[in-house]
N, C-alpha and C positions, 0 to 999 in steps of 0.2 A: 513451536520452538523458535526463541531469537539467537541471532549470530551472540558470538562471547560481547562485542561492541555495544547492541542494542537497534541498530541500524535496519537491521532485517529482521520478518520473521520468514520461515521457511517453512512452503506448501508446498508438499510432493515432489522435493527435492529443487524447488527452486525459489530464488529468492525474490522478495517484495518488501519493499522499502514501508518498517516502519510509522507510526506517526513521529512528529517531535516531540519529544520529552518533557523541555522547555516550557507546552501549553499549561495554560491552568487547567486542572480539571476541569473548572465550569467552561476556559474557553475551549477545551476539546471535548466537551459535552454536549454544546451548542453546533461543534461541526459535524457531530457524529449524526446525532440528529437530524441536520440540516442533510446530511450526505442519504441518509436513510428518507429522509422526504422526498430526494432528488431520484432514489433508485425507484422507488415505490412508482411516482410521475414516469416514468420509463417505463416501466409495466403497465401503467395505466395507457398509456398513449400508444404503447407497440397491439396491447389489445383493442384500444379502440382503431387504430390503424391512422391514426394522423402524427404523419412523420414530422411537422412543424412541430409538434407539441413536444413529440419523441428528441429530438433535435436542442429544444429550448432545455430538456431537460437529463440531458444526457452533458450541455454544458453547464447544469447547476450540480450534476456530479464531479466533473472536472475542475471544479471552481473549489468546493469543497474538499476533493482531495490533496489539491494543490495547498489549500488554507492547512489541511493537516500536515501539509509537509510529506504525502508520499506521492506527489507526485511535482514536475518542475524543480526549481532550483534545490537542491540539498541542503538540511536542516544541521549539517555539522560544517566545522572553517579546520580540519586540519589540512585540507588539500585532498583527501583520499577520493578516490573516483567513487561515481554511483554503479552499483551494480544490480540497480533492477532489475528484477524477469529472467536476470541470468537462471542458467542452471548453476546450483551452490558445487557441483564437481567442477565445472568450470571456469570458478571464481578465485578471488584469493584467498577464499574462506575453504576453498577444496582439504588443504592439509587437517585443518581442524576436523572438518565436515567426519573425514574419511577416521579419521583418528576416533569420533565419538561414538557410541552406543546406538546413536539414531541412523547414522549410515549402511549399518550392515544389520540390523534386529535380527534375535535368533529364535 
């Protein structure tokens, strides 16, 4: 589920900053990619147990989530704060949050 903005989507009641919008397909196809070659190298290297490798490639995950836009500087200019990692009750998405069908399932 995304916030009503687009900004977030919301995992188990907390929020996670979106990619940008803005990308092209193909340029957000290429990082997704790139981001999934970068987790995959992480797994490979925590199994093989060589923490330089782990390390090199835990910052080609950071690299690529930043390029997507969900992590570092924010992909929108109206001024609004980022609320990453928040919990969405704790946000200023809370009133919505609590207001929709996904807050309380029955």
């Amino acid at each position: 589920m995304r916030t009503p903005d687009g900004r977030y989507i919301i995992v188990r009641g907390r929020l996670w900053r979106a990619s940008n919008p803005d990308l092209s397909n193909e340029e957000r196809q290429a990082l997704v990619d790139a981001l999934m070659d970068a987790r995959r190298a992480v797994g490979a290297a925590k199994r093989a147990g060589d923490e330089t490798a782990e390390k090199a490639a835990r910052a080609d995950v950071h690299r690529a989530k930043v390029s997507l836009g969900e992590r570092g500087p924010v992909w929108w200019d109206d001024g609004a704060p980022d609320q990453n990692r928040k919990l969405v009750h704790n946000s200023t998405y809370a009133p919505w949050w609590e207001s929709s069908e996904h807050a309380n399932p029955d």
